[in-house]
N, CA, C and O atoms as a printed pandas DataFrame, in Angstrom:
     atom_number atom_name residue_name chain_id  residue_number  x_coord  y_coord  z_coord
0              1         N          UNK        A               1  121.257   57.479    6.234
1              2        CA          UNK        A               1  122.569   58.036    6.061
2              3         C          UNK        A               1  123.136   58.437    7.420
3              4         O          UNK        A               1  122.461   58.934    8.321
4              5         N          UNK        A               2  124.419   58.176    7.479
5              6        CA          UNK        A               2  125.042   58.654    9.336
6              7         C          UNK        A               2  125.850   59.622    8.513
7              8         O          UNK        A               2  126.357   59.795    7.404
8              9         N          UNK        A               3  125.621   60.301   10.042
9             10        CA          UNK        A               3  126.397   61.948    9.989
10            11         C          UNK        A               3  126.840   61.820   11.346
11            12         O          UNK        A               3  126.396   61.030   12.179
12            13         N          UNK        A               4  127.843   62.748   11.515
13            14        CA          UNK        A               4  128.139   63.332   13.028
14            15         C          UNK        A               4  127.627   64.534   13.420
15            16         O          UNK        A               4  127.515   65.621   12.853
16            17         N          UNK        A               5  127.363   64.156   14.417
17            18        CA          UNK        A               5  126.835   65.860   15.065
18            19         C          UNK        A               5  126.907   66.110   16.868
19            20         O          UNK        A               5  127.284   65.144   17.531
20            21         N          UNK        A               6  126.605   67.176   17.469
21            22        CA          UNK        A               6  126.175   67.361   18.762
22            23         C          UNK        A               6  124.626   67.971   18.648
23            24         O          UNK        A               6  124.041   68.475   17.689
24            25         N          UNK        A               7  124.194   67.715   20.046
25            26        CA          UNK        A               7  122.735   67.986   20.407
26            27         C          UNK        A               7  122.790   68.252   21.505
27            28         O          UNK        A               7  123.398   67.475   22.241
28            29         N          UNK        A               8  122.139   69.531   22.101
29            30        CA          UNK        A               8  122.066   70.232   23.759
30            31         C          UNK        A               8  121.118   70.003   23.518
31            32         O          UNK        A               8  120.665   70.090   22.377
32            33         N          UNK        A               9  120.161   69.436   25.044
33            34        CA          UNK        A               9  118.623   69.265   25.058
34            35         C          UNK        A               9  118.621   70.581   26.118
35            36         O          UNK        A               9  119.566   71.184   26.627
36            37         N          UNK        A              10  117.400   70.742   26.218
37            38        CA          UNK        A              10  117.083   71.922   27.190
38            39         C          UNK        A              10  117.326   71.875   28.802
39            40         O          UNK        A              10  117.488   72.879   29.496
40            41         N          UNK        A              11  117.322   70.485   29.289
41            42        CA          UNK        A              11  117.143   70.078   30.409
42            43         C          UNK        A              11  119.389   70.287   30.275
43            44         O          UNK        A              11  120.030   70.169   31.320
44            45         N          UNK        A              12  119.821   70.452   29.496
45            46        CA          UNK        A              12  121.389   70.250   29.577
46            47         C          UNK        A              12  122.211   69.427   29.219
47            48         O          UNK        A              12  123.391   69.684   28.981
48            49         N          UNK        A              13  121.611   68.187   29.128
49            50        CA          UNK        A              13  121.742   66.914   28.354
50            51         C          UNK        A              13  122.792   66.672   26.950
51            52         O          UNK        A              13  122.275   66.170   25.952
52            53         N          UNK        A              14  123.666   66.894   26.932
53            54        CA          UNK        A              14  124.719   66.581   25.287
54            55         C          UNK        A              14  124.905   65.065   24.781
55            56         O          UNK        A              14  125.036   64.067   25.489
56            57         N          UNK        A              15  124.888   65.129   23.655
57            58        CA          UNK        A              15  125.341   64.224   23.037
58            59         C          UNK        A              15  125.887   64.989   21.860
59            60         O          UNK        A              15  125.543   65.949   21.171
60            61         N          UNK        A              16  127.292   63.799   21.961
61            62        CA          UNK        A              16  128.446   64.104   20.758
62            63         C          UNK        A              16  128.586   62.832   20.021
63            64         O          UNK        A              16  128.556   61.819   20.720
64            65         N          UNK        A              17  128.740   62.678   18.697
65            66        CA          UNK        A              17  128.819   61.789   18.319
66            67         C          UNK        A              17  127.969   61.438   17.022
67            68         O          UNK        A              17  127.552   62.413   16.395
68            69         N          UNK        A              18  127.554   59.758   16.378
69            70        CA          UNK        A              18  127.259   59.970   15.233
70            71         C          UNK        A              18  125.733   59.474   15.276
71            72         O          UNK        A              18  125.354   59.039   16.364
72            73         N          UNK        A              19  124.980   59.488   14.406
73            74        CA          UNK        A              19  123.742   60.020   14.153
74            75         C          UNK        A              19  123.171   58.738   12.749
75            76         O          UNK        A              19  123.758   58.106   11.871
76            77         N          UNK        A              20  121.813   58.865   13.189
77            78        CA          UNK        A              20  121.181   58.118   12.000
78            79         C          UNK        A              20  119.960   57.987   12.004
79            80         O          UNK        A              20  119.306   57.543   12.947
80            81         N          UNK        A              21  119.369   58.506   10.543
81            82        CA          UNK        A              21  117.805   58.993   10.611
82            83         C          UNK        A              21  117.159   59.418   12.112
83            84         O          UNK        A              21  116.275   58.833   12.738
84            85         N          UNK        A              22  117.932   60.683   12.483
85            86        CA          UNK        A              22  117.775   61.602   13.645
86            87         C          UNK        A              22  117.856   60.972   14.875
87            88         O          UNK        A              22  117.695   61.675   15.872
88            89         N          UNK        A              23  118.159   59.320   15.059
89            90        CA          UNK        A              23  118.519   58.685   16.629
90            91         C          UNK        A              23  120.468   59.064   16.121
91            92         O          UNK        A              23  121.204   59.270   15.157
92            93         N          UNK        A              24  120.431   58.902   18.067
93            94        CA          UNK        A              24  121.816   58.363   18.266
94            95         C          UNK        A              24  122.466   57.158   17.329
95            96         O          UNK        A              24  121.555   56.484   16.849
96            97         N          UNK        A              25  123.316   56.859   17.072
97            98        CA          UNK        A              25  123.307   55.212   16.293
98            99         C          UNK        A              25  125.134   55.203   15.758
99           100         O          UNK        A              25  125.691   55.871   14.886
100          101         N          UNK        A              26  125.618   54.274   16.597
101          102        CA          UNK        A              26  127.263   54.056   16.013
102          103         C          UNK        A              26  128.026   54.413   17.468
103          104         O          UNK        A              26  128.016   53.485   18.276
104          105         N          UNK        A              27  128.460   55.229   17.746
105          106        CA          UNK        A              27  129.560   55.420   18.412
106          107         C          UNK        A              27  129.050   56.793   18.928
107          108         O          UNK        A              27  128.524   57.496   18.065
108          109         N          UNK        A              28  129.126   57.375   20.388
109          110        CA          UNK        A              28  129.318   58.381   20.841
110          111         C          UNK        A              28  128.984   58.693   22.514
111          112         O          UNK        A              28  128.505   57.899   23.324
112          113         N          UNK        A              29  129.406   60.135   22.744
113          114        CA          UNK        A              29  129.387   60.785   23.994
114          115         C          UNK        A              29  127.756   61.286   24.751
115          116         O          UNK        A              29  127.182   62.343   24.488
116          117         N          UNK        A              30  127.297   60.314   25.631
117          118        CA          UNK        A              30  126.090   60.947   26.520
118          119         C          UNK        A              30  126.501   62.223   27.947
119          120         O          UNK        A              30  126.780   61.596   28.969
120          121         N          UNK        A              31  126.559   63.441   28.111
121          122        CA          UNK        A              31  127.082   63.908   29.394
122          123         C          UNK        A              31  125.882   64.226   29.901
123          124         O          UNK        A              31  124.970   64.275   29.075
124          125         N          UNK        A              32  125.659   64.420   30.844
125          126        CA          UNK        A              32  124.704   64.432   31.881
126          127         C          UNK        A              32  125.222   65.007   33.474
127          128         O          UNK        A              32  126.218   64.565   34.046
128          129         N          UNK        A              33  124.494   65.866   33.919
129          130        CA          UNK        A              33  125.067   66.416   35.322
130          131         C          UNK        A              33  125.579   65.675   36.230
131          132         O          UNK        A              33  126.421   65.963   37.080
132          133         N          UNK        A              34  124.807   64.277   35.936
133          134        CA          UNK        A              34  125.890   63.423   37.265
134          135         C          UNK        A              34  126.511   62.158   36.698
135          136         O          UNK        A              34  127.040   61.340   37.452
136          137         N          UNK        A              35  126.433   61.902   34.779
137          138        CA          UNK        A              35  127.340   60.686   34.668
138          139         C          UNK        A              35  128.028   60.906   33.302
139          140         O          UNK        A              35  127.951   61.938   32.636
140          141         N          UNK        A              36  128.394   60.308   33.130
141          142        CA          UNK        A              36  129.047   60.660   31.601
142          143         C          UNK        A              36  128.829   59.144   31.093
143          144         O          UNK        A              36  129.083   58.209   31.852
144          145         N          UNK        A              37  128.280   58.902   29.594
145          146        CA          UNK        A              37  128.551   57.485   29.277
146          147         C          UNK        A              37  129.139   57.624   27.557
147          148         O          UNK        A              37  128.693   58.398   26.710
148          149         N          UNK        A              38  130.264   56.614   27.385
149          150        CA          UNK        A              38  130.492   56.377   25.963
150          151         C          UNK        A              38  130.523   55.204   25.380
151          152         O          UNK        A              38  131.053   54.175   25.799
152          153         N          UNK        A              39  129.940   55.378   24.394
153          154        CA          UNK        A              39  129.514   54.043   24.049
154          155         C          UNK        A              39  129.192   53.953   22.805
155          156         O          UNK        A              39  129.419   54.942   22.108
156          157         N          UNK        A              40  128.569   52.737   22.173
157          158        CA          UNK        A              40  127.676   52.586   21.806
158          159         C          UNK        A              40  126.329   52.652   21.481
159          160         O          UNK        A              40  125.651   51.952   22.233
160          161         N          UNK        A              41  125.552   53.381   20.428
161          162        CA          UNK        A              41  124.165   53.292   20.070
162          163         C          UNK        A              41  123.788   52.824   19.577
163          164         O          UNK        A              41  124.496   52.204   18.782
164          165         N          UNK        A              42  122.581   52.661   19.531
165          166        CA          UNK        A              42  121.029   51.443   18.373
166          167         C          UNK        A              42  120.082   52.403   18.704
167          168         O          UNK        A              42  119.719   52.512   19.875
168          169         N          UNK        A              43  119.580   53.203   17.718
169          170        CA          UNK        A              43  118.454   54.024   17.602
170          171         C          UNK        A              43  118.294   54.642   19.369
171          172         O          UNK        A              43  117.722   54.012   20.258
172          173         N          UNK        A              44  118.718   55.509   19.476
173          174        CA          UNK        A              44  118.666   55.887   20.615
174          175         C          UNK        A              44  118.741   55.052   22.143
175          176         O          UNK        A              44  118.440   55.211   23.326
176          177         N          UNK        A              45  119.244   54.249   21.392
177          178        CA          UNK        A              45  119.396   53.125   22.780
178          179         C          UNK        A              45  121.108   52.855   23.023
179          180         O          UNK        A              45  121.903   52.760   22.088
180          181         N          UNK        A              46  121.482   52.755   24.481
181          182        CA          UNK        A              46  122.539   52.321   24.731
182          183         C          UNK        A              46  122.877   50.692   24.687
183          184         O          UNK        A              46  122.650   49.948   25.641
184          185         N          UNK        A              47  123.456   50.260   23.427
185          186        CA          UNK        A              47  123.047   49.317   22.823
186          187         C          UNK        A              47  124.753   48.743   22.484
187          188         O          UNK        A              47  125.333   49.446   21.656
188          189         N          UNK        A              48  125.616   47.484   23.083
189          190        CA          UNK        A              48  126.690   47.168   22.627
190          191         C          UNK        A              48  127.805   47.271   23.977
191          192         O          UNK        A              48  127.497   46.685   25.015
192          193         N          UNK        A              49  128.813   47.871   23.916
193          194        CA          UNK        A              49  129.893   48.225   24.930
194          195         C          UNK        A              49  129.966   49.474   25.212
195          196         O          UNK        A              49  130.057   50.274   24.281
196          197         N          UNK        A              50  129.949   49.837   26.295
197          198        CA          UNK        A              50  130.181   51.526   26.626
198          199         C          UNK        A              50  130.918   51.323   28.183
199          200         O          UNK        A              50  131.149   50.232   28.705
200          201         N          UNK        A              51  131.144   52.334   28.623
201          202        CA          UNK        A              51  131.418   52.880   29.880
202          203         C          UNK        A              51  130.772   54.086   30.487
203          204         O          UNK        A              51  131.050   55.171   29.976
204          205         N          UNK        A              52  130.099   54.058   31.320
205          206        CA          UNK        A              52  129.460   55.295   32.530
206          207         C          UNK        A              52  130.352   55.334   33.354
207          208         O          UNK        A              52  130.992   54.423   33.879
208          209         N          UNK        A              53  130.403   56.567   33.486
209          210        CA          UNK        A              53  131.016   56.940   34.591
210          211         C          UNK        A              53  130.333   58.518   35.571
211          212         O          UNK        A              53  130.203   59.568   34.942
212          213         N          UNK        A              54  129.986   58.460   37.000
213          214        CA          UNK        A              54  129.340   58.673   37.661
214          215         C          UNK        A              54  130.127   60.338   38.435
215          216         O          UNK        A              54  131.357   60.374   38.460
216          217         N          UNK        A              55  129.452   61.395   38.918
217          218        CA          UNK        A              55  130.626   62.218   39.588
218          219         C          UNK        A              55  130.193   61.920   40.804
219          220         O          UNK        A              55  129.664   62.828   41.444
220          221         N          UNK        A              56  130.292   60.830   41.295
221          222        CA          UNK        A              56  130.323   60.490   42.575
222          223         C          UNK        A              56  131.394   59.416   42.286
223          224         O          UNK        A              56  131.822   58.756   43.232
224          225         N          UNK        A              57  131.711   59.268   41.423
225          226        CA          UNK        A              57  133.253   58.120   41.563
226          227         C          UNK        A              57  132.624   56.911   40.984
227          228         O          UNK        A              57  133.461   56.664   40.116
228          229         N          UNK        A              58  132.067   56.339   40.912
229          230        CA          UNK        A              58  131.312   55.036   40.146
230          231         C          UNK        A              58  131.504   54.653   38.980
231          232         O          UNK        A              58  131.276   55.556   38.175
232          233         N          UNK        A              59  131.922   53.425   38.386
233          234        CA          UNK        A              59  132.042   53.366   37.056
234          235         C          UNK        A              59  131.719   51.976   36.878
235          236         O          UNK        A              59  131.790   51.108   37.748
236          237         N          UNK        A              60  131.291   51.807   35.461
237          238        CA          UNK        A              60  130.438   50.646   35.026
238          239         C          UNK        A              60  131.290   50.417   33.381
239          240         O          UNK        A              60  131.265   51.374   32.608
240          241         N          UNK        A              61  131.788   49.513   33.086
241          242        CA          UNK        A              61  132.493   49.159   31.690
242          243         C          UNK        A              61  131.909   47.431   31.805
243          244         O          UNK        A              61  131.893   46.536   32.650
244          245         N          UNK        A              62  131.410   47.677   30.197
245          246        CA          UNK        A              62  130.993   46.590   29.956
246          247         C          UNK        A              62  129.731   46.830   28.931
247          248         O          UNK        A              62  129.509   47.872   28.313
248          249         N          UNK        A              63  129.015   45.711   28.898
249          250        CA          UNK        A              63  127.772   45.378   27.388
250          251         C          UNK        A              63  126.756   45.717   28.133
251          252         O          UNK        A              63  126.450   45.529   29.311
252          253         N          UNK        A              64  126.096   46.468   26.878
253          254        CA          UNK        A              64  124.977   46.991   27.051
254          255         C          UNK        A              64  123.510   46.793   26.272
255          256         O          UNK        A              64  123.571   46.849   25.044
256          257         N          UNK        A              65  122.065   46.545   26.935
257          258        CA          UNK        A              65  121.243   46.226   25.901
258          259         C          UNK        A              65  120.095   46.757   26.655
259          260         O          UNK        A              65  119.863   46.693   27.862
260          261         N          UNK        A              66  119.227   47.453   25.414
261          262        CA          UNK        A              66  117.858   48.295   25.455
262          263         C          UNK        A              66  118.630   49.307   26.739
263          264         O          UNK        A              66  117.779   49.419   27.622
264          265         N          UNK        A              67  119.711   49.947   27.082
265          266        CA          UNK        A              67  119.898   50.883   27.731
266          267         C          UNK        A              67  120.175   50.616   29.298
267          268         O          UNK        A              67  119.947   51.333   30.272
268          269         N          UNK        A              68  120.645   49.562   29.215
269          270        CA          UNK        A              68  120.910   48.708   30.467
270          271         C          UNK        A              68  122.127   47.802   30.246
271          272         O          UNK        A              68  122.484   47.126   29.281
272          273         N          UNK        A              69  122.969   48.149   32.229
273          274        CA          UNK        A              69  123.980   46.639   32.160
274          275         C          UNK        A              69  123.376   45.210   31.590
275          276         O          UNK        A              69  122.300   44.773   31.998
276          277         N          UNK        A              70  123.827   44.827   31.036
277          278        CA          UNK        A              70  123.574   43.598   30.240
278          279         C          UNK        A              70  124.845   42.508   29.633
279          280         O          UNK        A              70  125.642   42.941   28.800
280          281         N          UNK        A              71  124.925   41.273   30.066
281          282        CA          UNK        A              71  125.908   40.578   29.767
282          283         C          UNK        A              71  126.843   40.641   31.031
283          284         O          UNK        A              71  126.385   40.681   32.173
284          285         N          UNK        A              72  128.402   40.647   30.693
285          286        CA          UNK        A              72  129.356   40.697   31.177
286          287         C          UNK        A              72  129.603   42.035   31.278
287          288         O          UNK        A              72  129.182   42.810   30.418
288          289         N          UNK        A              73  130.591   42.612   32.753
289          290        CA          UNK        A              73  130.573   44.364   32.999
290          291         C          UNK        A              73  131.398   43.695   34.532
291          292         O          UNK        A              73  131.615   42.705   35.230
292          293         N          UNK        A              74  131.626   45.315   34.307
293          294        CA          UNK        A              74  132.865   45.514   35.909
294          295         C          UNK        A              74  132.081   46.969   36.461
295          296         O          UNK        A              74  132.069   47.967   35.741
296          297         N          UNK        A              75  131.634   46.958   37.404
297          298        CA          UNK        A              75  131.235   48.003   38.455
298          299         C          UNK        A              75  131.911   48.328   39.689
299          300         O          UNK        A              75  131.875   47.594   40.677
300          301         N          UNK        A              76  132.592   49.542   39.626
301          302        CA          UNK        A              76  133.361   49.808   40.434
302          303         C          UNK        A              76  132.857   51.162   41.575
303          304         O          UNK        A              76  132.466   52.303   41.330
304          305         N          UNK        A              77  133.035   50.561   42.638
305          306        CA          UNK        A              77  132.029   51.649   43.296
306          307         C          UNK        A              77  132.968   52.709   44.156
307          308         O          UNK        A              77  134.170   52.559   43.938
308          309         N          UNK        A              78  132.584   53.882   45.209
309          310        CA          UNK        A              78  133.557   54.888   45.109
310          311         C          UNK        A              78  134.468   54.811   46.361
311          312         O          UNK        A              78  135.477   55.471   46.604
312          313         N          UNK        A              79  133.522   53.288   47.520
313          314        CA          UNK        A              79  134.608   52.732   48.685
314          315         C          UNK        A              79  136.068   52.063   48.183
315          316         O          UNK        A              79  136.984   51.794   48.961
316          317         N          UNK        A              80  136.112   51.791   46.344
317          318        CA          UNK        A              80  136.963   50.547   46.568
318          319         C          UNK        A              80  136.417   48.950   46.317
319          320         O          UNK        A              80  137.121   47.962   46.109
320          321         N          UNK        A              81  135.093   49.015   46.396
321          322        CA          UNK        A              81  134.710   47.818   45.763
322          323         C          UNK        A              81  134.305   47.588   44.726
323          324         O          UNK        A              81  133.612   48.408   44.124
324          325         N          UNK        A              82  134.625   46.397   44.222
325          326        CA          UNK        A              82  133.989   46.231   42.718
326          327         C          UNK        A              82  133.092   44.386   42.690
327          328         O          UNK        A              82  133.031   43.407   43.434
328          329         N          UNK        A              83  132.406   44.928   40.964
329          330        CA          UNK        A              83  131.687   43.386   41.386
330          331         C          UNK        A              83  132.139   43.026   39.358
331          332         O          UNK        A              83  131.743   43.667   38.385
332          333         N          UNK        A              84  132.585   42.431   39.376
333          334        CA          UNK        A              84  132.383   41.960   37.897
334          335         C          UNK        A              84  132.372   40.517   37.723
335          336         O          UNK        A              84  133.049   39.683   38.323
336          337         N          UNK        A              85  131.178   40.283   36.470
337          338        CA          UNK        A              85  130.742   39.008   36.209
338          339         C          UNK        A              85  129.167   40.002   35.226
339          340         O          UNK        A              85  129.181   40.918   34.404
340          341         N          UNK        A              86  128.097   39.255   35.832
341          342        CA          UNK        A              86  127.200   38.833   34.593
342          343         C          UNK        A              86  125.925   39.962   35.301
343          344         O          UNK        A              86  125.397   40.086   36.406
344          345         N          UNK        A              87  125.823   40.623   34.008
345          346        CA          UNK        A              87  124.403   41.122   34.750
346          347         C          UNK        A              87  122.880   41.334   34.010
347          348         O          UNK        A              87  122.610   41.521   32.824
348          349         N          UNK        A              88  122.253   41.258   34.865
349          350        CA          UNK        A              88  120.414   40.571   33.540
350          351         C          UNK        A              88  119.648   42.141   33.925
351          352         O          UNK        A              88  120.116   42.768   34.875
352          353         N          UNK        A              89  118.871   42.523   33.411
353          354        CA          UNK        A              89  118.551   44.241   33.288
354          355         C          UNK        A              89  118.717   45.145   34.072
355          356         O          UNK        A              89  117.846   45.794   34.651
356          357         N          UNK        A              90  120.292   45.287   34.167
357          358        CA          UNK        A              90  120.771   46.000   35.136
358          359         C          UNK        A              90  121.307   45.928   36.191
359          360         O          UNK        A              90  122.005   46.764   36.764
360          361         N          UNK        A              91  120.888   44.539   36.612
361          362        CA          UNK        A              91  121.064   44.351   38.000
362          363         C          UNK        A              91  122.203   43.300   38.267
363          364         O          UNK        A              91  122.016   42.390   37.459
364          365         N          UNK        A              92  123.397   43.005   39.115
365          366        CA          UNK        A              92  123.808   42.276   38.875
366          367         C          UNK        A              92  123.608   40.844   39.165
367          368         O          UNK        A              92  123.041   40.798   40.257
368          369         N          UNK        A              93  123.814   39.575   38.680
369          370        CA          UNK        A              93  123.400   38.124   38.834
370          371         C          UNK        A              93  123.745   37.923   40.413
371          372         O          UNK        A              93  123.013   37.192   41.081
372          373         N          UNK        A              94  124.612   38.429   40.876
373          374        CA          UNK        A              94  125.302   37.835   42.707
374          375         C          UNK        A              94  125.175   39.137   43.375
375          376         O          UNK        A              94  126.075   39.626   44.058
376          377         N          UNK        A              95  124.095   39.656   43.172
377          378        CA          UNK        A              95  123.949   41.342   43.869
378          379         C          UNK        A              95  125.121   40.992   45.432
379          380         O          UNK        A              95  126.063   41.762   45.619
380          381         N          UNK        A              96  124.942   40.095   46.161
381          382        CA          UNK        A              96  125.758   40.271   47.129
382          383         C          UNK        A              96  127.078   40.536   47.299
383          384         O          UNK        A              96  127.653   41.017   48.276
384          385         N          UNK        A              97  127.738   39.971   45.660
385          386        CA          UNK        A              97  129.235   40.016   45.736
386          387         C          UNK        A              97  129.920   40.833   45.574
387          388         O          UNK        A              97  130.574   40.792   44.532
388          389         N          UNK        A              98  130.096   41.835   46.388
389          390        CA          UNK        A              98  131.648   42.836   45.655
390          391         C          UNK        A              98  132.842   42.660   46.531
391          392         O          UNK        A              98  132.784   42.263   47.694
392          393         N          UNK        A              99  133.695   42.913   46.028
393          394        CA          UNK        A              99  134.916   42.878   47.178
394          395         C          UNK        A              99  135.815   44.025   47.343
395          396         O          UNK        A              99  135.241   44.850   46.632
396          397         N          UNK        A             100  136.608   44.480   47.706
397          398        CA          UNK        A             100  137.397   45.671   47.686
398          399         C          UNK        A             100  138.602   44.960   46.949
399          400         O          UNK        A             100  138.946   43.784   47.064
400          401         N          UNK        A             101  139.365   46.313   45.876
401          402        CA          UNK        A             101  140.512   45.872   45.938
402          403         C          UNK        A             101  141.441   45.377   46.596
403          404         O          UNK        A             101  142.166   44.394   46.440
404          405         N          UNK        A             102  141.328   46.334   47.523
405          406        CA          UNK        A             102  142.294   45.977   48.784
406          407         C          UNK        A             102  142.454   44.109   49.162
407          408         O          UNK        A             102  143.238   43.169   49.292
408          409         N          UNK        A             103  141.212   44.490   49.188
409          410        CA          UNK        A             103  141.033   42.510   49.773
410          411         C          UNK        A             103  141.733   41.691   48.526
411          412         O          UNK        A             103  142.401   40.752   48.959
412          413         N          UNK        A             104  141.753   41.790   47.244
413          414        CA          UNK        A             104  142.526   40.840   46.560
414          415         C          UNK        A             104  143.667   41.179   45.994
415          416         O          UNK        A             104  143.921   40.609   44.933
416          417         N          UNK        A             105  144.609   42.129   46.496
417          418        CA          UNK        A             105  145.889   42.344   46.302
418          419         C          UNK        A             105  146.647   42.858   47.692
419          420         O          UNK        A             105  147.418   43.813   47.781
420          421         N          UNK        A             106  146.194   41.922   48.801
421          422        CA          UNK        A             106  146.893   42.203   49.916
422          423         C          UNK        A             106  148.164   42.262   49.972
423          424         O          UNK        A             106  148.743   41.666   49.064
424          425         N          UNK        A             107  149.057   42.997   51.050
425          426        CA          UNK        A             107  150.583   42.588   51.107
426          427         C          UNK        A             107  150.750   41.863   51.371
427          428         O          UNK        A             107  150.032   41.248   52.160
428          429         N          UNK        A             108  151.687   41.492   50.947
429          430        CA          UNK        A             108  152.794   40.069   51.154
430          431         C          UNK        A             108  153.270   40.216   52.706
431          432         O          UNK        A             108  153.566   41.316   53.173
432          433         N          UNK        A             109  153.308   39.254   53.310
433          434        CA          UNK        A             109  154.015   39.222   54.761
434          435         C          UNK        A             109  155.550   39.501   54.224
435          436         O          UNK        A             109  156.213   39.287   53.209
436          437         N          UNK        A             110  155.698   40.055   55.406
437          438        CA          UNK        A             110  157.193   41.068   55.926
438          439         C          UNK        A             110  158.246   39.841   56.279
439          440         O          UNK        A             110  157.919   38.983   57.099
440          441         N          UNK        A             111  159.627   39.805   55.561
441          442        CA          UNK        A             111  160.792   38.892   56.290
442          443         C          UNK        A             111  160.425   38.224   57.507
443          444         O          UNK        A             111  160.216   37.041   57.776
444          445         N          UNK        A             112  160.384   39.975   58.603
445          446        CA          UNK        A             112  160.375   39.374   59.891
446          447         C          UNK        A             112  159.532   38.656   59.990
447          448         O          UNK        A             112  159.979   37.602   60.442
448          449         N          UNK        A             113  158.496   38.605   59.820
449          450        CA          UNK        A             113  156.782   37.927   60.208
450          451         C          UNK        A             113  156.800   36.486   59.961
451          452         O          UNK        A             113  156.141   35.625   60.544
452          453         N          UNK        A             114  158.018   36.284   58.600
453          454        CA          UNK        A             114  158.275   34.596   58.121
454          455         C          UNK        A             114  159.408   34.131   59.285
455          456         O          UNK        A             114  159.640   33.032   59.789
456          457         N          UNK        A             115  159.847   35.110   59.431
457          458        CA          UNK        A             115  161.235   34.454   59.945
458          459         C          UNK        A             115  160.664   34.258   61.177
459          460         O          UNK        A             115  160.965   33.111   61.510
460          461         N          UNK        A             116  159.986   34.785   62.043
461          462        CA          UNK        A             116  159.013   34.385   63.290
462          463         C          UNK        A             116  158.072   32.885   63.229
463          464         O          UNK        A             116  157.590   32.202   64.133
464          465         N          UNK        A             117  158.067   32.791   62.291
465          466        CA          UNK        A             117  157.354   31.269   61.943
466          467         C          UNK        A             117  158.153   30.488   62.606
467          468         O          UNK        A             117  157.610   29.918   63.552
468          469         N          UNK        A             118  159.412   30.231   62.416
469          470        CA          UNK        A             118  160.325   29.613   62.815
470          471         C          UNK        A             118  160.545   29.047   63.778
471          472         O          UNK        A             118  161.625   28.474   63.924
């Protein structure tokens, strides 16, 4: 049977959200001193689509399995760069690739700068 409820662990730990035969399970809130995640559960597992988000600025949206990035996800880190595409337990598939926003929505060159082409 699912119910909703909250749970403070001792260490400080909350969860809000819904419940089933005493795991996490359906939909709800993990907070934690340094991340926050919402999401999805499977018997106490972060299990489906959620979002973490970090208080250092970090954020992770995307699928989740046995409690790990898994699948497709966007990781956004707190310089400005991000990496999204595919990731296998956690880790991402092109660990090398992130790029900054900045880098793919540069400005447009200025009148003058075209008209100097000239």
């Amino acid at each position: 049977m699912e119910s909703i409820g909250c749970y403070l662990w001792p260490s400080g730990v909350q969860y809000h959200g819904t419940w089933e035969g005493g795991y996490r399970h359906g939909n709800g809130v993990e907070k934690h001193a340094t991340f926050v995640y919402k999401g999805e559960w499977v018997k106490d597992t972060k299990q489906g689509y959620g979002v973490a988000s970090s208080a250092s600025g970090c954020l992770y949206e995307g699928t989740w399995h046995n409690g790990q990035h898994e699948g497709y996800g966007v990781e956004i880190y707190k310089d400005g760069g991000f990496y999204a595409g595919q990731f296998n337990h956690g880790i991402s598939r092109s660990p090398n690739f992130a790029k900054r926003l900045t880098d793919m929505f540069s400005p447009l060159p200025s009148r003058r700068s075209l008209s100097s082409i000239s």
